[in-house]
C-alpha positions as a printed NumPy array, in Angstrom:
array([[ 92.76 , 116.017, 116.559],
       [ 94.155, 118.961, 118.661],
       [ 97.771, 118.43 , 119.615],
       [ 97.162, 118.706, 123.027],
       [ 95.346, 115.619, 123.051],
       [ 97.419, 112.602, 124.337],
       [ 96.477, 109.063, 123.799],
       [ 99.267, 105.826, 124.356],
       [ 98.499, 102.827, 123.196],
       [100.524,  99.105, 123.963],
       [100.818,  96.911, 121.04 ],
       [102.065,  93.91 , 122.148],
       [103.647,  91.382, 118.857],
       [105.275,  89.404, 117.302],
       [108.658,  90.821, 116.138],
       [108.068,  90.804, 112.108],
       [104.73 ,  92.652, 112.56 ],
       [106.847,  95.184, 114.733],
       [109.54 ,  95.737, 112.119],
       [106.704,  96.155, 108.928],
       [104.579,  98.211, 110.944],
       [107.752, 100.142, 111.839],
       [108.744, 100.545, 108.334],
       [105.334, 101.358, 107.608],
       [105.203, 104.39 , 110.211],
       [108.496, 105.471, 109.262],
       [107.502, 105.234, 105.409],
       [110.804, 103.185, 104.84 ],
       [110.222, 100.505, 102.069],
       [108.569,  97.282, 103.458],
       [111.159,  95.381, 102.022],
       [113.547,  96.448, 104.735],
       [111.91 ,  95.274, 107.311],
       [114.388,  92.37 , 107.886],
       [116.974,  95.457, 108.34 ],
       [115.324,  95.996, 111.552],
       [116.245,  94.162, 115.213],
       [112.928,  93.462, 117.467],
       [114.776,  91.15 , 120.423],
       [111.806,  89.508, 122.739],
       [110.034,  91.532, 125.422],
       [111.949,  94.767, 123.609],
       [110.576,  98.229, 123.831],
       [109.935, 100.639, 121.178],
       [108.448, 103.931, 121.746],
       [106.964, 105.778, 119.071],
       [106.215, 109.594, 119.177],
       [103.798, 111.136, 116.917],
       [104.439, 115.001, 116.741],
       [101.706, 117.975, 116.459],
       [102.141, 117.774, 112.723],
       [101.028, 114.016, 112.187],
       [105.218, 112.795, 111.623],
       [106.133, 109.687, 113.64 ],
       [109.794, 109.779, 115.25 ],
       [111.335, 106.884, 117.325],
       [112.227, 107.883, 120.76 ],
       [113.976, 104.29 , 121.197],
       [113.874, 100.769, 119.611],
       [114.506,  97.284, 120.731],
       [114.895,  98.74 , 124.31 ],
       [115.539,  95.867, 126.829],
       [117.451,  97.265, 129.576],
       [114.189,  96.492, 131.751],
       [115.248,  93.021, 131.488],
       [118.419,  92.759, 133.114],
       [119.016,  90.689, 136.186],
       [118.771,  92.791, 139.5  ],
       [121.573,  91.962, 141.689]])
């Protein structure tokens, strides 16, 4: 695939898939998955460069959730 294609895609899970399949991307050991923090209704963004590499732009993101005064 050219890299000027762009394609998002929304997984919506539960928290331990999130953390393995983050592990996964990353290519950290599986076993570490517990290592990671998912909180509920988090964000994490995942950017997959012109070479194939996965980097995290953020993780566990939940600023969207705070109370508007």
């Amino acid at each position: 695939m050219p890299h000027e294609d762009f394609h998002r895609v929304a997984l919506v899970t539960h928290n331990s898939i999130a953390k393995i399949l983050l592990c996964s991307i990353l290519g950290e050991a599986l076993s570490r998955y517990r290592e990671r923090r998912i909180d509920n209704a988090s964000i994490t963004k995942i950017a997959i460069d012109k070479f194939g590499k996965a980097h995290i732009e953020y993780e566990n993101k939940t600023d969207h959730l705070s109370e508007k005064t």
